[in-house]
Structure formats: structure tokens, C-alpha cells
C-alpha positions, 0 to 999 in steps of 0.5 A, a space after each residue: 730618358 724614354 717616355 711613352 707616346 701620347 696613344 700610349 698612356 692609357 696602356 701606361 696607366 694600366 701598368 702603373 696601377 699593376 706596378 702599385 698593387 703589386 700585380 705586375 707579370 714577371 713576363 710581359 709580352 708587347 705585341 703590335 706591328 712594325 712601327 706601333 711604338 713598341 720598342 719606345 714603350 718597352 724602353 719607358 718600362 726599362 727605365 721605369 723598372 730600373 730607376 730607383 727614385 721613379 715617379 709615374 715616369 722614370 725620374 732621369 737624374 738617379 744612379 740608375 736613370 745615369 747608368 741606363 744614359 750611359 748605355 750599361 746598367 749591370 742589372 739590365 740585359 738584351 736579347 737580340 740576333 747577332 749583327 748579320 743573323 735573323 736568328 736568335 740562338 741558345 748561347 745568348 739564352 744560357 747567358 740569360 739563364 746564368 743572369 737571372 740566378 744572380 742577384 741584382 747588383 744595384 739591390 733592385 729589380 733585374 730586367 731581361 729585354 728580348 726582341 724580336 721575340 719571334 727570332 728565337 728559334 726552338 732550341 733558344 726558346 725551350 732554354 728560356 722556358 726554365 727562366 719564364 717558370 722560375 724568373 726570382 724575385 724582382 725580375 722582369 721579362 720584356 718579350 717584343 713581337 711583331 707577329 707574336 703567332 711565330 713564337 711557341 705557343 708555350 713561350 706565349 702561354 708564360 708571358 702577360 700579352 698586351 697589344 699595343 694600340 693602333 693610334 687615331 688618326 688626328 694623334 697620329 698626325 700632330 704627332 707627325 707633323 712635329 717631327 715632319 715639318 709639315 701636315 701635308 708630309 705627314 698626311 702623305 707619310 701617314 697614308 703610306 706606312 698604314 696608320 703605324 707613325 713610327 714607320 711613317 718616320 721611318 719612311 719619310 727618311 731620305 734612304 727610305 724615300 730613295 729606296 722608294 723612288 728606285 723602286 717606283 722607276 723599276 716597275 715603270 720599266 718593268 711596264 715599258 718592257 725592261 729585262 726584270 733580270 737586269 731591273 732586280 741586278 740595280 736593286 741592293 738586295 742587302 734592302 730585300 725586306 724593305 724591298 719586299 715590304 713596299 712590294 706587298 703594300 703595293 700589290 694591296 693597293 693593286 687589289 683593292 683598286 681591282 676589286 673596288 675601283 676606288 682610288 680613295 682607299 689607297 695606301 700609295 695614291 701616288 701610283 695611281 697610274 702604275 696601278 692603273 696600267 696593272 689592274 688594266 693588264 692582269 687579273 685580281 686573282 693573279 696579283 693575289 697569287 703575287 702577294 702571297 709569293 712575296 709574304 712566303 719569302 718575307 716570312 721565310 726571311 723572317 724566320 731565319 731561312 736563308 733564300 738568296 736575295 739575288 734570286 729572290 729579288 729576280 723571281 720576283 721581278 720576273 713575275 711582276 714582269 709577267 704579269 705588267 705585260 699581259 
């Protein structure tokens, strides 16, 4: 059964208190960056809420602790793009909608998960309007956002918005060091994801340390002069948000170096040397106009446009290219 992280009980507390006094938002919106914990938060809510004999926590031994292990409880809905989709679109709403007019099954509480809340697109968010007005009795709404700024201002203005915290660094890494085996893994994990521990975990994962490692050799022939076209046709474009992610946090790096000199702050001191031979080739400005080329095709991709990762990988590489050789 879900529990909240360590960093996280003080917001927990609070949702403890409000559940006692009764003064719980039908809609809840849990926002934070990839890798914050929010997913593991909104399933400790889930269990919580649905659980008919809880404690602070979900007691895990009820009919409804049995039924969420099992991976159905009649009384619980999730709201996420199709397999394939960035979008999430109307039907899935109207089947929300439907749902909430019902009455709960197991006689308790009725909860509707929607994540990433950012996906839906206006048709889908206009529809759930109706049920963030009106949700019944007993019925909770967990809304999930990375960036919560991309969904409409009127979805946002029905929900209870909590931030979920940034942990300290020293909780990160006991946190860490548990579940890496080691505290230089962990320091090293931590530093590269920014501080977020879930994404730290999430990186140090063989697939995504292969995937770092192609990348790393593709810029080094980038700077010995190889074709970006080829380099971008040898990169599983199905990876283009991973792929554009480690981009952007490498072009960070790039610019703070340039900007400050000290290798101490970087996120990657790994690639100190790459970086060298970038900031030495072009200029900051340069590398800032990169970084917002690649934030522009994350947030496209993000918002349900359909750029062609082939091309967008091979414009990409190009201009890096471009610039590795300047």
C-alpha cells in the first residue's frame, strides 16, 4: 500500500487535519516537477480515501485496501492519455462525468485520478467543468501537473492547489543511498536529476544510463566532426522527450559554465570536458537560442503537437553540430 515519502509528511499532516475537520477540497491539484514524488503522494491520498478502516495511513488489510491491491476498486477512476497519445481527449471525460452521478458501490467515498492533468485538451477540460462544479457528495478529484500553468485557468481556479516540496538535500540522499546501494551513486544521481529523487531513481536505471551514455558519445563525435544527420538516424527517436530532456539540462550546464566559470555548480560535472570544448567554440547567446529551440519542441510534444521526431532529433543535432564547430 502507497505511503507518503519521508519530505512529504508535513504536507500529509496537513491533509490529515483537513480530512478530520472535515474541510477536505472535493479537487485537489498536486503540482511539482517530474520526479517530485507526486504520483506516490496522490496514491497514498487513493488508498486513504478509499480505505474503510484507515489510520493516519491506509490500513491495508480492509475490503478496500484488497480491492485497490488487486488493481480494481469499482469506486475508483483514472484519467490518462491512451497508450500511443499525448492527449487526453472528451470520451474518457464523459465516462467521469457518468461516474460521478452514480452512487459510490462500496457506500464510501468516490475518487477520480487525472494525470497528467496538463493533457487534456479543451474539449476534454470544458467537460470536466460540470463535474468540478457539481462533484456529489463524497467525491474527490486528484488533478496531477507537472507544469499546472498549461491547463485552463478555469479547470485550476475548481481545484485546492498544493505544490509538493523540493526535499533537502541530506533526505534526499539517505533516501537515495537506500535504494542505490551506494552514497556516491546517489550523490552522483542526485546532482544529475536536479535534487528531484524520484527522477534521480528513474535515471540511474540501466536503460536510462545507456541512453545517457549514446548521447554523451554522440556529441563527442559531434565535436570530432561527425554528420549530425547520420548521429540523429542511430538515436531511438520513440526516446525524443528523454532525449530532449538530457539536452536541455546539458545546455544549463553549458550556460552557467560560460556565464560563471565555475565547474562547481554543474548539474553533469562529468562532462566538464565536452562542455569545455563547447563554451570555448560558441557563444552564450548562442547556446541560449539552442535551449529555447529544444524547450519549444518539449512543450510541443508535451501539448499534444505531432512534430516528427526524426526531423526534430536531425534539426537539433544540426544545430548543435553548428555550433560544436564554430
Amino acid at each position: 500500500m502507497a505511503t507518503p515519502l519521508p519530505w512529504q509528511l508535513p504536507l500529509w499532516q496537513h491533509f490529515l487535519e483537513r480530512f478530520e475537520q472535515q474541510r477536505l477540497p472535493h479537487a485537489l491539484l498536486l503540482s511539482g516537477p517530474r520526479g517530485v514524488g507526486k504520483q506516490r503522494f496522490s496514491e497514498a491520498l487513493v488508498a486513504r480515501l478509499l480505505c474503510t478502516s484507515p489510520g493516519s495511513q491506509a490500513c491495508g488489510h480492509c475490503h478496500g485496501c484488497h480491492m485497490l491491491a488487486s488493481g480494481y476498486h469499482p469506486d475508483l477512476m483514472r484519467v490518462m492519455p491512451e497508450e500511443g497519445k499525448r492527449q487526453i481527449r472528451i470520451d474518457p471525460i464523459r465516462t467521469v462525468n457518468g461516474f460521478v452521478a452514480q452512487t459510490a458501490q462500496q457506500g464510501g467515498r468516490r475518487v477520480i485520478v487525472v494525470a497528467p492533468a496538463e493533457a487534456m485538451n479543451v474539449a476534454a477540460a470544458n467537460a470536466l467543468l460540470k463535474s468540478l462544479e457539481e462533484p456529489g457528495a463524497n467525491t474527490h478529484f486528484l488533478l496531477l501537473a507537472d507544469v499546472p500553468s498549461r491547463m485552463l485557468a478555469t479547470i485550476r481556479s475548481r481545484c485546492q492547489h498544493w505544490s509538493l516540496p523540493l526535499p533537502e538535500r541530506e533526505a534526499s540522499l539517505a533516501w537515495l543511498t537506500e535504494r542505490l546501494g551506494s552514497h556516491e551513486e546517489a550523490q552522483f544521481w542526485w546532482q544529475v536529476s536536479g535534487g528531484l529523487p524520484l527522477l534521480a531513481v528513474e535515471l540511474a536505471d540501466p536503460g536510462s544510463r545507456a541512453l545517457r551514455k549514446q548521447l554523451h558519445d554522440t556529441f563527442d563525435a559531434l565535436v570530432r566532426g561527425a554528420e549530425p544527420v547520420a548521429e540523429a538516424a542511430r538515436l531511438d527517436r520513440q526516446a525524443i522527450e528523454s532525449i530532449l530532456w538530457y539536452g536541455i539540462a546539458w545546455l544549463e550546464d553549458l550556460i552557467r559554465l560560460g556565464l560563471t566559470g565555475e565547474a562547481s555548480r554543474l548539474r553533469n560535472p562529468d562532462l566538464l570536458p565536452l562542455y569545455r570544448q563547447a563554451v570555448k567554440n560558441a557563444r552564450v547567446r548562442d547556446w541560449f537560442r539552442l535551449l529555447d529551440y529544444a524547450r519549444e519542441q518539449r512543450r510541443l510534444l508535451a501539448s499534444g503537437g505531432n512534430p516528427n521526431p526524426q526531423l526534430v532529433l536531425e534539426a537539433w543535432l544540426v544545430r548543435w553540430s553548428a555550433l560544436l564547430r564554430s
